[in-house]
Structure formats: structure tokens, C-alpha cells
GUPADREN-235829 format. One record per atom (N, C-alpha, C, CB): chain; x, y, z. Coordinates in Angstrom, 2 decimals, padded with zeros to 5 digits, m for minus. Glycine has a CB too. Example, Ala and Ser with C-alpha at 12.3 -4.5 7.8 and 13.67 -1.06 7.14 Angstrom:
GUPADREN-235829
@ch = A east = 013.19 north = m005.69 up = 007.80 $
@ch = A east = 012.30 north = m004.50 up = 007.80 $
@ch = A east = 013.20 north = m003.30 up = 007.80 $
@ch = A east = 011.31 north = m004.47 up = 009.05 $
@ch = A east = 012.85 north = m002.25 up = 007.08 $
@ch = A east = 013.67 north = m001.06 up = 007.14 $
@ch = A east = 012.90 north = 000.03 up = 007.87 $
@ch = A east = 014.08 north = m000.60 up = 005.72 $
//
This chain:
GUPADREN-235829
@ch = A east = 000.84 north = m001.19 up = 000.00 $
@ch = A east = 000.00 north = 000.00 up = 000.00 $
@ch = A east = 000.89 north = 001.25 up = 000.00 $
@ch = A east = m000.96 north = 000.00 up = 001.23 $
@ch = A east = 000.71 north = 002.18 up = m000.73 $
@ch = A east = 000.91 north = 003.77 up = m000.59 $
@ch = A east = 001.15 north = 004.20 up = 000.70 $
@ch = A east = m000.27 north = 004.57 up = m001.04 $
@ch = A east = 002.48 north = 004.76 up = 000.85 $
@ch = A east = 002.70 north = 005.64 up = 002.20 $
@ch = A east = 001.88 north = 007.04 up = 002.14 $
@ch = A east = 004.41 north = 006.01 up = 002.40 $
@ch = A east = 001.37 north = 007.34 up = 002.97 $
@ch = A east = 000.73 north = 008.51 up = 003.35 $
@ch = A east = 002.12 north = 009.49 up = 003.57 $
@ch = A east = m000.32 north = 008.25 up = 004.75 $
@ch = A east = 002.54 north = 010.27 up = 002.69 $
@ch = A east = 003.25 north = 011.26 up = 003.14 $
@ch = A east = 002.83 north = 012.66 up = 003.47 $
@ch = A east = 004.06 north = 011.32 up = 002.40 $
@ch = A east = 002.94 north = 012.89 up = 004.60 $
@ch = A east = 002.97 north = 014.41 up = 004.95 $
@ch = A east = 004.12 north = 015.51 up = 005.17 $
@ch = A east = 002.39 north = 014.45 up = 006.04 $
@ch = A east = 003.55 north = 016.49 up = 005.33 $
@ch = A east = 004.31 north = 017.45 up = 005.84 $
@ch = A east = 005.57 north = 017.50 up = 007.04 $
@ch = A east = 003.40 north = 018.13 up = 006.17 $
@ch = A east = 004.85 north = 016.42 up = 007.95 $
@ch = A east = 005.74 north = 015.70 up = 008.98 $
@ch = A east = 006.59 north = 015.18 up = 008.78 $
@ch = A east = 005.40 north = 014.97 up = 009.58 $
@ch = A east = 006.03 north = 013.72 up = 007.87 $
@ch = A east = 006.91 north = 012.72 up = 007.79 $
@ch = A east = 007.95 north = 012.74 up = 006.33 $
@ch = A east = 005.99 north = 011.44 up = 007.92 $
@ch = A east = 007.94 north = 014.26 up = 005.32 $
@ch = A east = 008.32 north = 014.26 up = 004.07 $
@ch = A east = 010.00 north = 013.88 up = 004.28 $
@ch = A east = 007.91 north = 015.73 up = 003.32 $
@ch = A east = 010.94 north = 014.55 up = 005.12 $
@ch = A east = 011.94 north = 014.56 up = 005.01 $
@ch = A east = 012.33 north = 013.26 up = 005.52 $
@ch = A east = 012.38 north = 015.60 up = 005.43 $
@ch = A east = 011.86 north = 012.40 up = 006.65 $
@ch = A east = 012.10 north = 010.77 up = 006.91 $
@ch = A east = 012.18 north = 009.97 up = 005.78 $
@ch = A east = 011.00 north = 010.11 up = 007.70 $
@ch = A east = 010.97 north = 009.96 up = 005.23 $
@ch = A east = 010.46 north = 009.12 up = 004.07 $
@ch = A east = 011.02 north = 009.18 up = 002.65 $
@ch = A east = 009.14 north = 009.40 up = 003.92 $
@ch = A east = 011.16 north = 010.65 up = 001.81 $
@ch = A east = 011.51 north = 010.64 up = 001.06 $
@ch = A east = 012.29 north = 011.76 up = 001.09 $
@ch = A east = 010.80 north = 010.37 up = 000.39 $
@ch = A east = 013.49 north = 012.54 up = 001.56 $
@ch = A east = 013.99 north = 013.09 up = 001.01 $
@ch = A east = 015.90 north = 012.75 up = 001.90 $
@ch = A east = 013.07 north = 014.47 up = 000.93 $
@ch = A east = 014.95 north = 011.64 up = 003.25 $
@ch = A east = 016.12 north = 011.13 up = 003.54 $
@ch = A east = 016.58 north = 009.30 up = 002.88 $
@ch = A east = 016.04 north = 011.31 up = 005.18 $
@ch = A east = 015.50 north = 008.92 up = 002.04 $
@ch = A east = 015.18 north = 007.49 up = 001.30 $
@ch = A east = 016.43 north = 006.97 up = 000.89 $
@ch = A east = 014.20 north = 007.57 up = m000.05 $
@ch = A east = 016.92 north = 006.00 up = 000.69 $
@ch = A east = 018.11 north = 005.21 up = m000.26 $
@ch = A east = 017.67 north = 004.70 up = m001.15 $
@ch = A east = 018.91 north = 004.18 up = 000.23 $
@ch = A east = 016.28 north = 004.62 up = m000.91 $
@ch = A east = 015.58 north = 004.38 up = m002.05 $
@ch = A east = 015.10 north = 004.98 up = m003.82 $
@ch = A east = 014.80 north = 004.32 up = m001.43 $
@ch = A east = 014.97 north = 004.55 up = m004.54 $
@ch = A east = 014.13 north = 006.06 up = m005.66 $
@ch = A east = 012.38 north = 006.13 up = m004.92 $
@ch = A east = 013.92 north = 005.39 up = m008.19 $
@ch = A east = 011.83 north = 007.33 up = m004.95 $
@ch = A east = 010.60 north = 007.12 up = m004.48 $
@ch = A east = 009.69 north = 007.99 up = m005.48 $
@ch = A east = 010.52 north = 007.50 up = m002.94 $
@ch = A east = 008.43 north = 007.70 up = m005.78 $
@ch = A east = 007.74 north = 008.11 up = m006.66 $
@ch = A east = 006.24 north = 008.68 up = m005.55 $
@ch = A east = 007.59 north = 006.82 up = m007.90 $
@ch = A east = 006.07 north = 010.18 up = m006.04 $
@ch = A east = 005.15 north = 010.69 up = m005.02 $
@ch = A east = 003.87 north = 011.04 up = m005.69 $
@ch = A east = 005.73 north = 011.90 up = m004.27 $
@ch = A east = 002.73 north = 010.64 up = m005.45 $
@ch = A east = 001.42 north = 010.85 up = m005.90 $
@ch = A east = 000.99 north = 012.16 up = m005.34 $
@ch = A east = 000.50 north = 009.71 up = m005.50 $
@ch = A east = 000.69 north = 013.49 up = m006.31 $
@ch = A east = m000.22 north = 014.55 up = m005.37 $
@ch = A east = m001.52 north = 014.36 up = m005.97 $
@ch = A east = 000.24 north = 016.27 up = m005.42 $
@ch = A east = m002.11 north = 014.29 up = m005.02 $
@ch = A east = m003.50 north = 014.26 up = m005.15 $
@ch = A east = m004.82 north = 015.12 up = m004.10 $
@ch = A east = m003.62 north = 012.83 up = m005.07 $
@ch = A east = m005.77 north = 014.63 up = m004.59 $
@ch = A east = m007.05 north = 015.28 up = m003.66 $
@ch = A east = m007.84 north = 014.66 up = m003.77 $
@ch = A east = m007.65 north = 016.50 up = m003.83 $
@ch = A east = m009.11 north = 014.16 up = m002.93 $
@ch = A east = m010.34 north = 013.45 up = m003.43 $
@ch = A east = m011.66 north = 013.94 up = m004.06 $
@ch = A east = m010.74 north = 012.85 up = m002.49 $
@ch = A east = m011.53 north = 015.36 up = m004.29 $
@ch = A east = m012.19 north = 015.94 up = m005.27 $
@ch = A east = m012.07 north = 015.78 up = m006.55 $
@ch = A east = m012.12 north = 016.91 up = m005.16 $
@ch = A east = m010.49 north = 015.61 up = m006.89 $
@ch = A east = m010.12 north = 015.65 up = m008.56 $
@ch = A east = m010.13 north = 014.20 up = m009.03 $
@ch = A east = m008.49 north = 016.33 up = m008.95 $
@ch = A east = m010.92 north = 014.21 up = m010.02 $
@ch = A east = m011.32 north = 013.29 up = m010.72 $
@ch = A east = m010.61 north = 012.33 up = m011.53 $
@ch = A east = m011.97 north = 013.77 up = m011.28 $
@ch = A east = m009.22 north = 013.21 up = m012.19 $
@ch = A east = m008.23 north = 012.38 up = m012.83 $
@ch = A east = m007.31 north = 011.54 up = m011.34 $
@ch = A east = m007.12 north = 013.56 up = m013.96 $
@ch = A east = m007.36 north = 011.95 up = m010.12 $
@ch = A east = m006.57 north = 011.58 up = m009.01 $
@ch = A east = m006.84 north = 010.39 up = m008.70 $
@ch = A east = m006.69 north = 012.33 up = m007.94 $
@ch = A east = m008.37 north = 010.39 up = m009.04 $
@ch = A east = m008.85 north = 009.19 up = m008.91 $
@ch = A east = m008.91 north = 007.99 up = m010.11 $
@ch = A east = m010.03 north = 009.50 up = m008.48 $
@ch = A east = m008.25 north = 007.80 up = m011.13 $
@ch = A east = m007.85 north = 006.86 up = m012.34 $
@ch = A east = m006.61 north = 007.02 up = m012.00 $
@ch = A east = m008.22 north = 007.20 up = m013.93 $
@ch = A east = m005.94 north = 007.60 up = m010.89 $
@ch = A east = m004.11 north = 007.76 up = m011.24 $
@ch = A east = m004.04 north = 006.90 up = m009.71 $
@ch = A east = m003.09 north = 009.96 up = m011.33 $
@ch = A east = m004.86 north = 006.97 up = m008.81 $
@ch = A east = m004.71 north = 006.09 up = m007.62 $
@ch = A east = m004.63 north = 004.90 up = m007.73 $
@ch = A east = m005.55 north = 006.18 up = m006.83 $
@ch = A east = m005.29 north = 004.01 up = m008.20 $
@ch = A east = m005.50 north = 002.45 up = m008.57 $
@ch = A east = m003.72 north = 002.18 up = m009.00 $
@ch = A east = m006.91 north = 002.16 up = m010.21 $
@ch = A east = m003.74 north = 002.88 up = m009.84 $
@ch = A east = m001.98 north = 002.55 up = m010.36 $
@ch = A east = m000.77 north = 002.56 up = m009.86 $
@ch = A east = m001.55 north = 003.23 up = m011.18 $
@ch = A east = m001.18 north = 004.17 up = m008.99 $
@ch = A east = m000.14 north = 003.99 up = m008.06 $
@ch = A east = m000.05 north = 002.64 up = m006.85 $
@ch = A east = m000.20 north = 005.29 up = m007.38 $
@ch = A east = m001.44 north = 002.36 up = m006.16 $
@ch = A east = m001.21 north = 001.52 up = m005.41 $
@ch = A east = m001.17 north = m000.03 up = m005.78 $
@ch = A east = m001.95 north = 001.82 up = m004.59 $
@ch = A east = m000.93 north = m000.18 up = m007.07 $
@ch = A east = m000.36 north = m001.10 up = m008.10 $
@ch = A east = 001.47 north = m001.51 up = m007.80 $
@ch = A east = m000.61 north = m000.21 up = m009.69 $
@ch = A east = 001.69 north = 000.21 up = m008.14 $
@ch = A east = 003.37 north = m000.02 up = m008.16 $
@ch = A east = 003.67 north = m000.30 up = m006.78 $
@ch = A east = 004.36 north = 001.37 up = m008.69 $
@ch = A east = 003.32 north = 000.37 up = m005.47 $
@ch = A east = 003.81 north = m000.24 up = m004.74 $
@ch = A east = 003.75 north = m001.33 up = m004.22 $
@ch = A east = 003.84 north = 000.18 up = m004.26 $
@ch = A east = 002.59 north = m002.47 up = m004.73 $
@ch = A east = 002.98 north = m003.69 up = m004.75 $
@ch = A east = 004.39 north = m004.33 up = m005.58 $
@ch = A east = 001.85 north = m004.20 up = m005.16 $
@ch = A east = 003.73 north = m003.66 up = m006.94 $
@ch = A east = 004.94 north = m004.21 up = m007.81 $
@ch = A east = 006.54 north = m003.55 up = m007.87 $
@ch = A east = 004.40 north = m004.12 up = m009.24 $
@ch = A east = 006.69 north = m002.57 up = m006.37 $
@ch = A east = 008.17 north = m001.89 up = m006.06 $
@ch = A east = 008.37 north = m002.42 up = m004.89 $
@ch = A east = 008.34 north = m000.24 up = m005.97 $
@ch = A east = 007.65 north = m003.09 up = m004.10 $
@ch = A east = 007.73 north = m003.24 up = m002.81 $
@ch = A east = 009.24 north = m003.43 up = m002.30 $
@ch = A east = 006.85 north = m004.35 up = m002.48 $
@ch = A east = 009.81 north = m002.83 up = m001.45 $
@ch = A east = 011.02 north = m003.28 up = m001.05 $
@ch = A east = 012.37 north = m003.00 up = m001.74 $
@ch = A east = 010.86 north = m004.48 up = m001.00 $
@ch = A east = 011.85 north = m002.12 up = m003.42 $
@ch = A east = 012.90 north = m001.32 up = m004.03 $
@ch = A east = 012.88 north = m000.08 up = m004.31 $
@ch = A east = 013.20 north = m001.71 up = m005.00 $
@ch = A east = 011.70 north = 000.60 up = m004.04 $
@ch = A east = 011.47 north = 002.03 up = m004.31 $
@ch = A east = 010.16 north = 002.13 up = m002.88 $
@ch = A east = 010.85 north = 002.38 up = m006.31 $
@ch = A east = 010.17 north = 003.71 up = m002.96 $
@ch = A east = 009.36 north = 004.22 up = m001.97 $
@ch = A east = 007.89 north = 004.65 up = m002.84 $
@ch = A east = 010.20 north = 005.55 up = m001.17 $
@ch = A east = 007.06 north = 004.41 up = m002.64 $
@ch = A east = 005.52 north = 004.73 up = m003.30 $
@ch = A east = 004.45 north = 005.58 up = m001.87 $
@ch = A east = 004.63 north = 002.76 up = m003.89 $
@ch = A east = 004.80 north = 006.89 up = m002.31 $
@ch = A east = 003.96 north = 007.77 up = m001.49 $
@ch = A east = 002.82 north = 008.38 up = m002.18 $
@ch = A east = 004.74 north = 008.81 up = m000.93 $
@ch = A east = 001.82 north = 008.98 up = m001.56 $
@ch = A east = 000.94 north = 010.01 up = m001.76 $
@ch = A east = 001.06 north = 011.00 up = m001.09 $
@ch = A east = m000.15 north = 009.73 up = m001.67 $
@ch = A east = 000.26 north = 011.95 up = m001.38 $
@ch = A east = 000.34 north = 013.42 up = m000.92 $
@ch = A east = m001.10 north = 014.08 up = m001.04 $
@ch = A east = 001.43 north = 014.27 up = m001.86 $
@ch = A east = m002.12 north = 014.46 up = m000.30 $
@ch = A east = m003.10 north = 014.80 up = m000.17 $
@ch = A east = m002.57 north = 016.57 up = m000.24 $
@ch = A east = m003.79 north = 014.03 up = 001.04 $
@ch = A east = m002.92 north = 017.56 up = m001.02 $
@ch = A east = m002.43 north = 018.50 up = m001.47 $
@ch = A east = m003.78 north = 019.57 up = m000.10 $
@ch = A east = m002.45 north = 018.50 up = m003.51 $
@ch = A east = m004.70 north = 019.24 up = 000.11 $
@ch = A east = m005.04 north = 019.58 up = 001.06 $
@ch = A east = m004.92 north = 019.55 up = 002.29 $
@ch = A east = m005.56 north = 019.48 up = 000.96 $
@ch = A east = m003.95 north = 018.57 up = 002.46 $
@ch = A east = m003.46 north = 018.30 up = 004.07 $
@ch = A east = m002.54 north = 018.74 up = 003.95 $
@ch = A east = m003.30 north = 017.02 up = 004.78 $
@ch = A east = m001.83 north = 018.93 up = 003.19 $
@ch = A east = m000.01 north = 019.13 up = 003.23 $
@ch = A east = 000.27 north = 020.54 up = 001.96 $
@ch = A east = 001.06 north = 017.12 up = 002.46 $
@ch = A east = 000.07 north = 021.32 up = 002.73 $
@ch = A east = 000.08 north = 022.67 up = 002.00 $
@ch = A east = 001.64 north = 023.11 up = 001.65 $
@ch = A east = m000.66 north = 023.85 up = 002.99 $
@ch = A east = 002.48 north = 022.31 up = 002.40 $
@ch = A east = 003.95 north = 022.87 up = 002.88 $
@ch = A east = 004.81 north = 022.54 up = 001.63 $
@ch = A east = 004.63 north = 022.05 up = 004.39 $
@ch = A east = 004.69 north = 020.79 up = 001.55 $
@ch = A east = 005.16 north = 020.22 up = 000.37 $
@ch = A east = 004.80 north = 020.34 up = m000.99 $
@ch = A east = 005.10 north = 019.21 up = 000.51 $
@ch = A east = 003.46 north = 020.91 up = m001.00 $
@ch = A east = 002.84 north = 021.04 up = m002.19 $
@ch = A east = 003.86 north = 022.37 up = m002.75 $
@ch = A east = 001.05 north = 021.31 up = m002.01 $
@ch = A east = 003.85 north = 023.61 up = m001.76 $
@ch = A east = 004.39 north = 024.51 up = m001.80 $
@ch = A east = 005.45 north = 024.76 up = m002.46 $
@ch = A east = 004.46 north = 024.69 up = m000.99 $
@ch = A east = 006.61 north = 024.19 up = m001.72 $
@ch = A east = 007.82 north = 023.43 up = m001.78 $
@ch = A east = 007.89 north = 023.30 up = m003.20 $
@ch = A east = 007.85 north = 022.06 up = m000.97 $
@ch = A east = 007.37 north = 022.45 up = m003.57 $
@ch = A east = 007.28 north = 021.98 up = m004.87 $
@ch = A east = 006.63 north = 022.18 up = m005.89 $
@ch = A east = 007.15 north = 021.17 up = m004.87 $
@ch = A east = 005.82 north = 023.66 up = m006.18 $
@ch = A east = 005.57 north = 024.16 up = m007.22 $
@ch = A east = 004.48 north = 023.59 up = m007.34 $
@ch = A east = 006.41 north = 024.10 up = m008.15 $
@ch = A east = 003.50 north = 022.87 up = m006.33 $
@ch = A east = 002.24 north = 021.73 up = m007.57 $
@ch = A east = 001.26 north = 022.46 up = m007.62 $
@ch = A east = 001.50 north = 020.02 up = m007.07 $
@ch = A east = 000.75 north = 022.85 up = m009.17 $
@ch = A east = m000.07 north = 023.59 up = m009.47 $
@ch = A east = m001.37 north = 022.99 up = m009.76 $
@ch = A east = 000.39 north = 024.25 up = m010.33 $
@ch = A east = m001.10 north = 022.08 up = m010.60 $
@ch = A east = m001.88 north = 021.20 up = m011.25 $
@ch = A east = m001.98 north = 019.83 up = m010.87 $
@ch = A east = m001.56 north = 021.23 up = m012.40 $
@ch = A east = m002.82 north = 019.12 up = m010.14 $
@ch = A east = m003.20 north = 017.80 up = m010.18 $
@ch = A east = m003.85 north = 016.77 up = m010.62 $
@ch = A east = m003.38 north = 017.69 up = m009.70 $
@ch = A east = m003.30 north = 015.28 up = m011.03 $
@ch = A east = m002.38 north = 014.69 up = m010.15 $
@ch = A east = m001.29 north = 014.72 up = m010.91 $
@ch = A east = m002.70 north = 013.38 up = m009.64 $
@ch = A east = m000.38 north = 015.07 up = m009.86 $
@ch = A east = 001.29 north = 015.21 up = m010.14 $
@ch = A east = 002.20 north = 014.05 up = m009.76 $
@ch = A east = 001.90 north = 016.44 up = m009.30 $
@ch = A east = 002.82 north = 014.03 up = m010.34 $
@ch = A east = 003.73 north = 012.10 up = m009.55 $
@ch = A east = 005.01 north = 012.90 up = m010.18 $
@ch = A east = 003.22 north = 009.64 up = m010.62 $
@ch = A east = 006.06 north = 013.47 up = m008.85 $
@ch = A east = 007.26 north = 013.51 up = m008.73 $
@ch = A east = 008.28 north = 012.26 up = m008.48 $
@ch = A east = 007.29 north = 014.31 up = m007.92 $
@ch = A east = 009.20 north = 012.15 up = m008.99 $
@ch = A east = 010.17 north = 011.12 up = m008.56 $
@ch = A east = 011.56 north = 011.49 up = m007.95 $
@ch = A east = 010.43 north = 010.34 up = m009.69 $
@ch = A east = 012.20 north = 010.79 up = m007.01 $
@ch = A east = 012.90 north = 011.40 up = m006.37 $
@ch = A east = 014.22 north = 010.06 up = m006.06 $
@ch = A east = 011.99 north = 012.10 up = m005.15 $
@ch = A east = 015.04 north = 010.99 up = m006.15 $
@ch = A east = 016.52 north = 009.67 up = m006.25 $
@ch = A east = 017.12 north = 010.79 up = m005.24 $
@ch = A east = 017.74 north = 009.22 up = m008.27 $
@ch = A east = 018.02 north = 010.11 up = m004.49 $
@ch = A east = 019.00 north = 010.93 up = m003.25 $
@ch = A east = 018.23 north = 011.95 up = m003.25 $
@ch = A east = 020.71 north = 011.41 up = m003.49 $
@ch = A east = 016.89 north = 011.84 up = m002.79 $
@ch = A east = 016.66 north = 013.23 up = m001.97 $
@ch = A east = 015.82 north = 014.02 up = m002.88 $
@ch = A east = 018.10 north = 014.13 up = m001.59 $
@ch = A east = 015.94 north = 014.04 up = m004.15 $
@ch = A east = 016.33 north = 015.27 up = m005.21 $
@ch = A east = 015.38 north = 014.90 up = m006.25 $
@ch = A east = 018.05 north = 015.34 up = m005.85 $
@ch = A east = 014.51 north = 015.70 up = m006.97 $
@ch = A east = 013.74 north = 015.60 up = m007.61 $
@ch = A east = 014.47 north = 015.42 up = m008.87 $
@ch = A east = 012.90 north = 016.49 up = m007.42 $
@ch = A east = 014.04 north = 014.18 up = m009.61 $
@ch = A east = 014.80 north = 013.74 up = m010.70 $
@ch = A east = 014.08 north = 013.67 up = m012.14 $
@ch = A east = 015.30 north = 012.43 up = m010.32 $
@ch = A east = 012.34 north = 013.69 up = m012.06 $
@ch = A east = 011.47 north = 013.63 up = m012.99 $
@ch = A east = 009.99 north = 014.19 up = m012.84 $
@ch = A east = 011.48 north = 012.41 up = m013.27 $
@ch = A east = 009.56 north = 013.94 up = m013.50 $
@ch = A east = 007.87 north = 014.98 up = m013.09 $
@ch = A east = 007.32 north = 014.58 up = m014.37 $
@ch = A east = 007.88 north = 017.18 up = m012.89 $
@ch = A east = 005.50 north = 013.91 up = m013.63 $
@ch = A east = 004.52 north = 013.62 up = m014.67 $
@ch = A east = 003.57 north = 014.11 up = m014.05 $
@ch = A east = 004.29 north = 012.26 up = m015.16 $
@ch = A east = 002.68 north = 015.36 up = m015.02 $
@ch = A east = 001.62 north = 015.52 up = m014.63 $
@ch = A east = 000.39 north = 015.22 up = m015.47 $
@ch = A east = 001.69 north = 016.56 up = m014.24 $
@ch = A east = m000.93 north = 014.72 up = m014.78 $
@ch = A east = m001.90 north = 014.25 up = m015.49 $
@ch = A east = m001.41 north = 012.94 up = m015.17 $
@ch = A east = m002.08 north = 014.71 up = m016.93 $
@ch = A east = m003.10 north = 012.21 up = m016.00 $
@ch = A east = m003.41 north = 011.07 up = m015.83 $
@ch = A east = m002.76 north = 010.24 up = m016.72 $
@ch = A east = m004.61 north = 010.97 up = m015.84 $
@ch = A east = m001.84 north = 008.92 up = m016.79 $
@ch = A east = m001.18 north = 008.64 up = m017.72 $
@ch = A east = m001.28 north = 007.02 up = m017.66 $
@ch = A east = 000.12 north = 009.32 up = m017.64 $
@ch = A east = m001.03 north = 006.13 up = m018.19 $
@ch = A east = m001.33 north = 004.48 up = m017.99 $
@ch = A east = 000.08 north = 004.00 up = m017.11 $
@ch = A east = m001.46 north = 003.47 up = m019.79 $
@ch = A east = m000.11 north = 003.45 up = m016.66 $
@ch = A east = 000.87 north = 002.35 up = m015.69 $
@ch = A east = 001.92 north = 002.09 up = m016.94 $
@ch = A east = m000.09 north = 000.56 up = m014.97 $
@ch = A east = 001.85 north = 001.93 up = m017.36 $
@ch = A east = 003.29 north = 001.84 up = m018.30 $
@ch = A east = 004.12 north = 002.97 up = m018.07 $
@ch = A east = 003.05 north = 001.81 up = m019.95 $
@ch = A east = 004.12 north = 003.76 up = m018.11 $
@ch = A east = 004.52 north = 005.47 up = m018.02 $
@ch = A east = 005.21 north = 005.26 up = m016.85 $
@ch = A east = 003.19 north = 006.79 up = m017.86 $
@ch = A east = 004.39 north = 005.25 up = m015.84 $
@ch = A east = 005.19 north = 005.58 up = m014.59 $
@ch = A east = 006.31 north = 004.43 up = m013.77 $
@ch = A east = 004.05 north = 005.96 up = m013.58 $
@ch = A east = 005.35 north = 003.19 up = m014.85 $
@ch = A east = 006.59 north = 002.02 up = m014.45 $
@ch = A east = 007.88 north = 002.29 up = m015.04 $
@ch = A east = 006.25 north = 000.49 up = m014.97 $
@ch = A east = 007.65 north = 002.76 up = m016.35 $
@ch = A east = 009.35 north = 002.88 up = m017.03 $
@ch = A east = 010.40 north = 004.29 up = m016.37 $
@ch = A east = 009.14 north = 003.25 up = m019.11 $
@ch = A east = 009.26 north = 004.85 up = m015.93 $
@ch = A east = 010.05 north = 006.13 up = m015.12 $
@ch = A east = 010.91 north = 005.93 up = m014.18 $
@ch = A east = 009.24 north = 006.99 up = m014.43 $
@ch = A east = 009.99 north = 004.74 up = m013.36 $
@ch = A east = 010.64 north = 004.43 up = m011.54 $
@ch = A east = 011.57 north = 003.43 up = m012.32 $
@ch = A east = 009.32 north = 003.51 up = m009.88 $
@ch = A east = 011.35 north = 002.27 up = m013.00 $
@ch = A east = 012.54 north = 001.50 up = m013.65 $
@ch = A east = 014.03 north = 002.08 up = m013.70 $
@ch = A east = 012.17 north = 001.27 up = m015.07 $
@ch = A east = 013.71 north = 003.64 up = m014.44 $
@ch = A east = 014.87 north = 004.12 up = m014.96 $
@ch = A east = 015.82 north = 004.67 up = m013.75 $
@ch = A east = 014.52 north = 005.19 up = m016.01 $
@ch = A east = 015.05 north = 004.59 up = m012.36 $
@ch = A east = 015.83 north = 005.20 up = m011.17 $
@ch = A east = 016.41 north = 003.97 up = m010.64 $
@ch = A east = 014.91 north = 006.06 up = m010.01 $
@ch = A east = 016.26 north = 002.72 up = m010.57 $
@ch = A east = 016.70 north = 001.61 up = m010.00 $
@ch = A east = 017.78 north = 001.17 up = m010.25 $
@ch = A east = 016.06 north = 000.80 up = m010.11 $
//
């Protein structure tokens, strides 16, 4: 399952990770968030234990959203040492975001 990342826990989880981690922003109002959820909590079955698979509720976590420019949702940042390494925004098929996180491993 999808880590719940917040505002709290951003710098533990993913920006201190050894992992590559791929971050879902989302909301439960937006409609594409919801065809981009199913997928994400796809990959982190199918990353389990090699990459980090978070979400980000853009209404709870005003800080990171901030931080990070997200204008438009759903956004799926990827992140290697810390450091933002790629960016997809919009709704896109599981192929997409698998070959993305692939390319960080």
C-alpha cells in the first residue's frame, strides 16, 4: 500500500530514502486523481522493497505542495537521493510511470 506522506513525515520518508521514491499529489475531489490512484497503489505492490511509493493529499499538506511548485493535479514527482529527478503531470497508464521508476533503480 501507498505511504501517506505528509508534511511531517516528508523529510524521513523521502527526502532522507536510499531508495528512488515516486510521489502521488493528489485530492479526493479531482477526478483524474482518482484513475491515477488504482496505479499507483499497483506499483507499490509491484516496487515493494525497491522504491518508496507515497501520496500526498495537497489539502493536508500545503507545505510540500508549496515546496514543490504543484499547481496542477495529479502530479507524480520522482525522487533519487533526496532530489527531484522527474515529473509527470496528469493522468497517464501504468506503463509510463513504471518505465520512469525502472529508470531510477
Amino acid at each position: 500500500m501507498a505511504l501517506e506522506i505528509t508534511d511531517e513525515n516528508f523529510d524521513e520518508l523521502v527526502k532522507n530514502s536510499d531508495k528512488p521514491v515516486l510521489l502521488d499529489f493528489w485530492a479526493e475531489w479531482c477526478g483524474p486523481c482518482r484513475m491515477v490512484g488504482p496505479v499507483v497503489e499497483e506499483l507499490s505492490k509491484d516496487y515493494e522493497g525497491r522504491a518508496v511509493i507515497g501520496k500526498v493529499n495537497v489539502d493536508n499538506n500545503a507545505n510540500i505542495s508549496a515546496t514543490f511548485g504543484i499547481r496542477n493535479i495529479p502530479t507524480i514527482l520522482f525522487f533519487k537521493g533526496g532530489e527531484v529527478v522527474d515529473k509527470q503531470v496528469g493522468a497517464v497508464p501504468k506503463s509510463v510511470l513504471d518505465a520512469k521508476l525502472k529508470a531510477l533503480l
